[in-house]
C-alpha positions in Angstrom: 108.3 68.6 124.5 105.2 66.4 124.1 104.5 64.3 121.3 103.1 66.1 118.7 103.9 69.3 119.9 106.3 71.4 118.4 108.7 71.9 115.4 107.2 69.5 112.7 109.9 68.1 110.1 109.0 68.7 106.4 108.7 64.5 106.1 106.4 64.2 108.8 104.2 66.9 107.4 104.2 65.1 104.2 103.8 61.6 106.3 100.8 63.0 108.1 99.3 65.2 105.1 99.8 68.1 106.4 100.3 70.6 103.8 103.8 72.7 103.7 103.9 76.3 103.8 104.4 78.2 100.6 107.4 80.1 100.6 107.5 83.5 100.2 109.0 86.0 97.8 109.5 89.5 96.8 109.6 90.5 93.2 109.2 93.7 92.0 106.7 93.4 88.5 107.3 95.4 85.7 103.9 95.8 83.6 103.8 97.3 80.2 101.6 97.3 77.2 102.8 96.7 73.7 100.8 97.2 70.3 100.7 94.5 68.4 99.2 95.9 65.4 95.8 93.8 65.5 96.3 93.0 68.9 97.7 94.0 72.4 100.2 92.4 74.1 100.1 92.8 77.9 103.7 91.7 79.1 104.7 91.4 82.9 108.7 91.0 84.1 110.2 91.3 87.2 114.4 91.2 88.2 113.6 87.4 88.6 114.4 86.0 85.1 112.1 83.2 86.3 108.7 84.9 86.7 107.5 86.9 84.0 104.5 86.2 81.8 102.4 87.8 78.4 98.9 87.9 77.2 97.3 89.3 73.9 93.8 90.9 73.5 92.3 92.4 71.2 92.0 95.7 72.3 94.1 97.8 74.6 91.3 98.7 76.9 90.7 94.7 78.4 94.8 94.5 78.7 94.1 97.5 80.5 91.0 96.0 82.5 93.4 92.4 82.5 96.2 94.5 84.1 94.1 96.3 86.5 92.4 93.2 87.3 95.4 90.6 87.7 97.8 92.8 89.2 96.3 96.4 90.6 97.5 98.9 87.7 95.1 101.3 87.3 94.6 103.6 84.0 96.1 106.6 85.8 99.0 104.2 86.4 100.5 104.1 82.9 103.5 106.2 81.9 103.8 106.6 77.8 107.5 106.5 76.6 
């Protein structure tokens, strides 16, 4: 193999700058909306304890327009239980 060619250890990336790949991984989101009373609470999960996250708004159409927006749920998306 020629120098330079080839497998590259993650400290000679690093060494040379190069930047690592980011891993990947598969999560499936759980999206739901919750009334707040004076506000909405957009609230995403997943199976992952580790990635989950929530937003409020002030009205359930731009958690609606946030959801849509951030992660592809579209109106004819929601379920009502």
């Amino acid at each position: 193999m020629e120098p330079g060619k080839g497998w590259t250890s993650a400290g000679q990336a690093r060494a040379r700058g190069i930047p690592l790949p980011s891993p990947i991984r598969e999560v499936t989101l759980h999206v739901r909306l919750e009334d707040g009373g004076n506000a909405c609470l957009l609230i995403v999960s997943s199976d992952d304890p580790l990635i989950w996250c929530d937003d409020w708004f002030a009205l359930p159409e731009e958690a609606e327009q946030a959801a849509l927006a951030w992660y592809g749920v579209r109106s004819e998306d929601w379920a009502t239980t």
